[in-house]
VMD Tcl script that draws the C-alpha trace (Angstrom):
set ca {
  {78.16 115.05 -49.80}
  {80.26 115.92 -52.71}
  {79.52 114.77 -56.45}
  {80.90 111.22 -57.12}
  {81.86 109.84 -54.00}
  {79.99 107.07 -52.09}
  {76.60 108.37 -54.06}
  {74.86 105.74 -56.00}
  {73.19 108.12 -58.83}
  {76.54 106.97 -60.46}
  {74.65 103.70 -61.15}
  {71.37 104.75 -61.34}
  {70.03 102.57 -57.79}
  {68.98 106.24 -56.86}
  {68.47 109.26 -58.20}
  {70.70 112.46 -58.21}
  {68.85 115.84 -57.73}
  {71.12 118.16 -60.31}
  {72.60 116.64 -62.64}
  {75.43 119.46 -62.90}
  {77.16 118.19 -59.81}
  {79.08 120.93 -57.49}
  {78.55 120.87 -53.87}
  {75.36 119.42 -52.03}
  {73.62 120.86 -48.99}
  {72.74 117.39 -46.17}
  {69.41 116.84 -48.80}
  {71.23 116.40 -51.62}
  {69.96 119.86 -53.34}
  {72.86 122.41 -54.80}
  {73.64 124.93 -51.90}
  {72.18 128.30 -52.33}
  {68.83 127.12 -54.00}
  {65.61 125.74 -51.82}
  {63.98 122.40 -52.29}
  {61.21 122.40 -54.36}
  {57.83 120.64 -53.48}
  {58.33 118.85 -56.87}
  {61.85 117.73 -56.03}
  {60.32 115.55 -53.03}
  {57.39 114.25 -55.27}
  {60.11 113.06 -57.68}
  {62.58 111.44 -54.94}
  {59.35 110.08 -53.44}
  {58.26 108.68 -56.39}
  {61.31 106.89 -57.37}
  {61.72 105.70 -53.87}
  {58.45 103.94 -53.83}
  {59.33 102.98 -57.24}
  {62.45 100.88 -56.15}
  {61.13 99.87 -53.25}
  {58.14 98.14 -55.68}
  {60.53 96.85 -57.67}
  {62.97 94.86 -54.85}
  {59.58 93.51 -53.16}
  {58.76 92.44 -57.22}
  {61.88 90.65 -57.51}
  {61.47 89.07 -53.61}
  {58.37 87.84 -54.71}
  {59.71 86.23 -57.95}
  {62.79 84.69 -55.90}
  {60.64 83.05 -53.54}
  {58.01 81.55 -56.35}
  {61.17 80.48 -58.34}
  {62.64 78.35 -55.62}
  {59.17 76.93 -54.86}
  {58.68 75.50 -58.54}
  {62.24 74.70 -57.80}
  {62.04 72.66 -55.12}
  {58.85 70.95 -56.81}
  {60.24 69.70 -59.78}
  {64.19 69.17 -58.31}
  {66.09 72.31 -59.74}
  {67.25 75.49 -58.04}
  {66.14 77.61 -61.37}
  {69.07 79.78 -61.35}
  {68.80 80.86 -64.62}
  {65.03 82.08 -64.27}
  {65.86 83.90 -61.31}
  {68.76 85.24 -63.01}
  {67.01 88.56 -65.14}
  {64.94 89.57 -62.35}
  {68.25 90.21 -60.47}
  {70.11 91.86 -62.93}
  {67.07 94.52 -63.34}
  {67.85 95.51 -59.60}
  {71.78 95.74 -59.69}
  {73.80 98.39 -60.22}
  {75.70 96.67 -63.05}
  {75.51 93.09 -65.36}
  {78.47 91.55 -63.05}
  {77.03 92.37 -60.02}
  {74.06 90.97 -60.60}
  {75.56 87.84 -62.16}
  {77.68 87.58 -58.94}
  {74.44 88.11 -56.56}
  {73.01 85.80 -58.45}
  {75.68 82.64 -57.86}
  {75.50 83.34 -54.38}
  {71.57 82.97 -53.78}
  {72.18 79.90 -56.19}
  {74.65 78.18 -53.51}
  {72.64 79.37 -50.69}
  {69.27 77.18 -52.21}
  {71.84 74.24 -53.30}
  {72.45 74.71 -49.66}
  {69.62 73.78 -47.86}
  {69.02 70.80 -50.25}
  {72.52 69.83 -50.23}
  {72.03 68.75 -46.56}
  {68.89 66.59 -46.70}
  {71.67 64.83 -49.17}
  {74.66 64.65 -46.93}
  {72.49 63.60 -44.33}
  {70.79 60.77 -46.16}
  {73.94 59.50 -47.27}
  {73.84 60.24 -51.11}
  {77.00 61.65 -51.83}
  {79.32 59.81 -53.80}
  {82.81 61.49 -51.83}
  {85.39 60.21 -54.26}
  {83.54 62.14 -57.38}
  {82.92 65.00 -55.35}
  {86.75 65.53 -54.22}
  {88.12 64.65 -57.86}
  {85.20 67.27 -59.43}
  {84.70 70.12 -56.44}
  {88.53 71.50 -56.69}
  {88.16 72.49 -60.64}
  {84.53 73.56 -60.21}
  {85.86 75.94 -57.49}
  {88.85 77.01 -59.72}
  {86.69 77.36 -62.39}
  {83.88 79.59 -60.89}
  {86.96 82.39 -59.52}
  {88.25 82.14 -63.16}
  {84.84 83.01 -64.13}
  {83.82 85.63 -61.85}
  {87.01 87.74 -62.56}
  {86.27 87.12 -66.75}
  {82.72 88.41 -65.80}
  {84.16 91.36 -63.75}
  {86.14 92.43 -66.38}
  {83.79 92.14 -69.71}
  {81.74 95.56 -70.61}
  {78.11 95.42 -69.12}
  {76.90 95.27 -72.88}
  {79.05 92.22 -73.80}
  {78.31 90.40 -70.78}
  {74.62 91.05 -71.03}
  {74.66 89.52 -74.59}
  {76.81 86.53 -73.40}
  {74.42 85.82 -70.82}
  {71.13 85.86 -73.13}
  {73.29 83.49 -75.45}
  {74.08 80.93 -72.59}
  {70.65 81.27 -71.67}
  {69.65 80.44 -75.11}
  {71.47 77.82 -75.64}
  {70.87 75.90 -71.87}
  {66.79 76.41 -72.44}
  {67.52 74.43 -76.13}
  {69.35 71.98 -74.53}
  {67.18 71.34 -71.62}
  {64.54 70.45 -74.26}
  {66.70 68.22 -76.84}
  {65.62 64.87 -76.77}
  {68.24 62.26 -75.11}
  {68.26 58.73 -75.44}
  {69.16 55.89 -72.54}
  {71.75 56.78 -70.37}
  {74.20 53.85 -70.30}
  {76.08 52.84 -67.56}
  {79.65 52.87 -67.56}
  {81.65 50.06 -65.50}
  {83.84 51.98 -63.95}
  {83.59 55.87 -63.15}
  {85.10 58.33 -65.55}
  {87.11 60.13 -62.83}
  {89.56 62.77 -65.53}
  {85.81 63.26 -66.79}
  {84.67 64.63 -63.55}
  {87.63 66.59 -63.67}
  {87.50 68.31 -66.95}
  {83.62 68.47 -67.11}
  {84.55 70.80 -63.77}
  {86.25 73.26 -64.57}
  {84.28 74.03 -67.77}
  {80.90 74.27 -65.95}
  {82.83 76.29 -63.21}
  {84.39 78.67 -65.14}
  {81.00 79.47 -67.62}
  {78.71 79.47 -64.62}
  {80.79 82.12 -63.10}
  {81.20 84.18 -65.87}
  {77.21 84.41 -66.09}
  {76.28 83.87 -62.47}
  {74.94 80.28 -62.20}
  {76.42 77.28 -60.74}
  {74.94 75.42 -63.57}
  {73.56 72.09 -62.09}
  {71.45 71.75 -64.77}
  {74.46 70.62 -66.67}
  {76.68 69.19 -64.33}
  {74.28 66.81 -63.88}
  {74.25 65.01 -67.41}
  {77.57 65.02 -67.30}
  {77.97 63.06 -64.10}
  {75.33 60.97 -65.76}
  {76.70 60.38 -68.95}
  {80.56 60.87 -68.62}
  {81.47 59.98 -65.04}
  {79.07 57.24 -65.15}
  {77.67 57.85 -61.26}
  {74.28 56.41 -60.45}
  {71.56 59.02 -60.42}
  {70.53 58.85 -56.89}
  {74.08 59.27 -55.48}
  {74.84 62.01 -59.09}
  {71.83 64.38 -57.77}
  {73.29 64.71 -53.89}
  {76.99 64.68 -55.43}
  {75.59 67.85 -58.09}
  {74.12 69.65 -54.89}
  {77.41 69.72 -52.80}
  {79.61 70.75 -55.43}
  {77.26 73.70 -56.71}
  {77.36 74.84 -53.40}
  {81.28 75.29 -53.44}
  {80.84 76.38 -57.40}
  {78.41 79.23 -55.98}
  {80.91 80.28 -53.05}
  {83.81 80.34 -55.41}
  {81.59 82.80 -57.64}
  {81.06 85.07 -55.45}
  {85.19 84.91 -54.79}
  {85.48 85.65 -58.48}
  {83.02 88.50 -58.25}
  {84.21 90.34 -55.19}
  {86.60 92.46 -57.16}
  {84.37 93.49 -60.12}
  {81.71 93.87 -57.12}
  {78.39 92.40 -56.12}
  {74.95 93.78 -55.75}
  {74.66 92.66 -51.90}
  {71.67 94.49 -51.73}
  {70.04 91.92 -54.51}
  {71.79 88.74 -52.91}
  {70.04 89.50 -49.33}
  {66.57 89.81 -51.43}
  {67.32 86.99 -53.55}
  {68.87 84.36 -50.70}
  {66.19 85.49 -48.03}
  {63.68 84.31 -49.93}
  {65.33 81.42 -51.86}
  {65.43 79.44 -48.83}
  {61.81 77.43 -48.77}
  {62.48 73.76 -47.70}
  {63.36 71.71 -50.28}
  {64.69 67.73 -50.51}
  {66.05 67.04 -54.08}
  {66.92 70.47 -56.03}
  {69.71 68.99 -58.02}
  {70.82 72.91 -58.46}
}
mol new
graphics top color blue
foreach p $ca { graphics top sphere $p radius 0.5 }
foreach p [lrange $ca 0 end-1] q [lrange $ca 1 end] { graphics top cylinder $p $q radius 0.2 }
display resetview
């Protein structure tokens, strides 16, 4: 196999033998010279050493989604770093990472269609600009250098942990749903969560709370269903920057423990 090519020691996922390139016998050694017994130790080493680290970050996908499903959030953004450590680049792990999110808003998304606590209007006036959103987003995040995007996801990141724990007053109920609010609050949680790889139902919720005005039983099944479309659209957004599909089959396999209320 030639230098370059279909090789991943471009992207460091696995190593390259000789770093000068030229031509490659079927072992990946430079033709003319003979494998050396510490060649194999060091492609056996870092063999076992990725291997460790994708059953690391199975592990920490699967305990993520369990405290998930415990306290009603799919935890996105905690699962988030542990994926990008295994991609080959910042956008394809951000892209992996949307997708295992709208595979867990998945499975809870039906317990909530099923029982009825979708509030259909708000979710056909909000799901179209989430979607449009999230593509926006995922070709923005396909496009930004993997330094910048790193440093725009540890900001976001940043800023969502400080406003998860900013104290809010009463919700108030509004007479009459907010529908251009659904709208608008849509497409801006689309389009950031698919620039850093979450579908961001952490937010989405509030604002269905607080600026749509929907009750909170029928606001946590309506969340659900639309992150679910948010986290397909990602992926969209992603495909032509690329995705790590080798960290969205770790990450969704073992993202899917059963769970009732995630709100996403």
């Amino acid at each position: 196999m030639r230098g370059g090519g279909n090789q991943r020691g471009a992207s460091g996922r696995f190593p390259r033998f000789n770093g000068e390139g030229g031509s490659r016998g079927k072992q990946g050694f430079s033709r003319g010279s003979e494998p050396q017994a510490s060649d194999h130790r060091w492609y056996s080493t870092r063999v076992a050493l990725h291997a460790l680290a994708l059953a690391a970050v199975a592990a920490w996908c699967f305990v993520t989604a369990l405290a998930g499903g415990l306290v009603g959030l799919v935890l996105g953004n905690i699962r988030l770093p542990a994926l990008l450590l295994i991609s080959s680049s910042p956008a394809a792990g951000a892209g992996a990472n949307i997708g295992v999110s709208g595979v867990a808003a998945a499975t809870a998304a039906i317990t909530q269609v099923r029982a009825g606590r979708i509030h259909w209007r708000v979710f056909w006036w909000m799901a179209p600009p989430s979607v449009v959103g999230a593509v926006l987003g995922g070709l923005v995040s396909g496009e930004l250098p993997g330094t910048a995007l790193l440093i725009v996801i540890g900001v976001l990141l940043i800023a969502f942990g400080v406003d998860l724990l900013r104290p809010r007053g009463p919700i108030r109920r509004r007479e009459q749903l907010n529908i251009p609010a659904a709208v608008a609050s849509g497409a801006v949680i689309g389009f950031l969560g698919g620039v850093v790889g979450l579908i961001l139902g952490s937010l989405r919720m509030p604002a269905l709370l607080r600026f749509v005005g929907e009750e909170p039983v029928r606001a946590v099944g309506t969340n659900l269903l639309v992150g679910v479309f948010v986290g397909a659209a990602g992926v969209v957004g992603h495909v032509p920057g690329g995705i790590d599909w080798v960290a969205f089959a770790i990450g969704a396999a073992a993202s899917v423990p059963e769970r009732s209320s995630a709100p996403a």
